[in-house]
Phi, psi and omega in degrees: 000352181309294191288343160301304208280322172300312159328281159335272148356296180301321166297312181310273173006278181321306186297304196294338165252013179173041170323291199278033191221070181309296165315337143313299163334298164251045168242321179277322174303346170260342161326283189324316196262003156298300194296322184284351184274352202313331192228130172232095172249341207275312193300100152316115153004282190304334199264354168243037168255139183266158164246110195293006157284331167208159147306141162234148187230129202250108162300131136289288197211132163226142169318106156355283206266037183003076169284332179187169183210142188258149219201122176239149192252124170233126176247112146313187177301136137077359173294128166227180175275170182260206173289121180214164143254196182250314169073020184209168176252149191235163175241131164224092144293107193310067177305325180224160177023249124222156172233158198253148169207123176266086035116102174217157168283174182277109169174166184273099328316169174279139149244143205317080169305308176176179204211131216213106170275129149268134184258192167318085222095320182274159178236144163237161182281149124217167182194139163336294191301305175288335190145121195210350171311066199221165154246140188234157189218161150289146177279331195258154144284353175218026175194143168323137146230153194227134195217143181232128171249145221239117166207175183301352231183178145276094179323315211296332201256358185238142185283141186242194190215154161225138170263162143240141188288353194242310197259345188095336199271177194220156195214139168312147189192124166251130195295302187058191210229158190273342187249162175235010148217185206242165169283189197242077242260022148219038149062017201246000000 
């Protein structure tokens, strides 16, 4: 839990000097978090399980004053996201396998900008301001992929939108979380 409780510690840092400074935000938050994808040892068993019925999105950590929150996304084969956004900026760093993340503008329906696969290590940004709109999928059909994600806020708690793509419209939705409880990320 040494490379989670530091990640943490790094972020807290950051917030405390540049909470409300997205881009500070998410330029140092990908520092940080390029360093915890660097090794994958850290993520504890329970917070990597899939369920083949859905994604499951695992609370790690969230900020006392939910400034951010950490989050690992476990995908079974071939498991996706619907169309959604976020209203806040996030980090998403591939820890296991891959994911396909498609990319859309703001309109009735959203439409499709580009389509951008993550491996083992790399991270993408989004925020209202870069672009926040996505679908996200496992790349593979026949293995688990794990992704730990980073946002402005406590995500599991704040209401988004999902489109649909056929009719145009879009419906409220708060995600929450597959867990009730957090690791014990100081190992005591």
């Amino acid at each position: 839990m040494t490379r989670l409780k530091n990640f943490i510690r790094e972020m807290t840092i950051l917030a405390d000097s540049h909470a409300d400074d997205e881009e500070k935000m998410l330029d140092g938050g990908q520092a940080s978090l390029a360093a915890l994808l660097a090794e994958d040892n850290w993520l504890p068993e329970e917070f990597a399980r899939p369920d083949e019925g859905r994604y499951m999105q695992y609370l790690l950590h969230c900020d006392p004053l939910e400034r951010f929150s950490v989050v690992s996304f476990v995908w079974a084969p071939g498991q996706m996201t619907p169309v959604h956004d976020h209203l806040t900026w996030g980090l998403i760093g591939m820890l296991r396998g891959a994911e396909e993340s498609e990319r859309y503008a703001p309109g009735s329906p959203p439409t499709l900008i580009d389509t951008q696969r993550l491996n083992p290590g790399e991270i993408e940004q989004v925020s209202p301001r870069l672009g926040d709109i996505h679908r996200v999928r496992n790349a593979f059909d026949d293995r688990v992929s794990i992704s730990i994600h980073v946002y402005g806020g406590n995500i599991g708690t704040l209401e988004r939108q999902s489109f649909d793509l056929a009719s145009g419209t879009c419906k409220a939705f708060i995600s929450g979380y597959a867990n009730s409880s957090l690791p014990n990320i100081w190992g005591r």
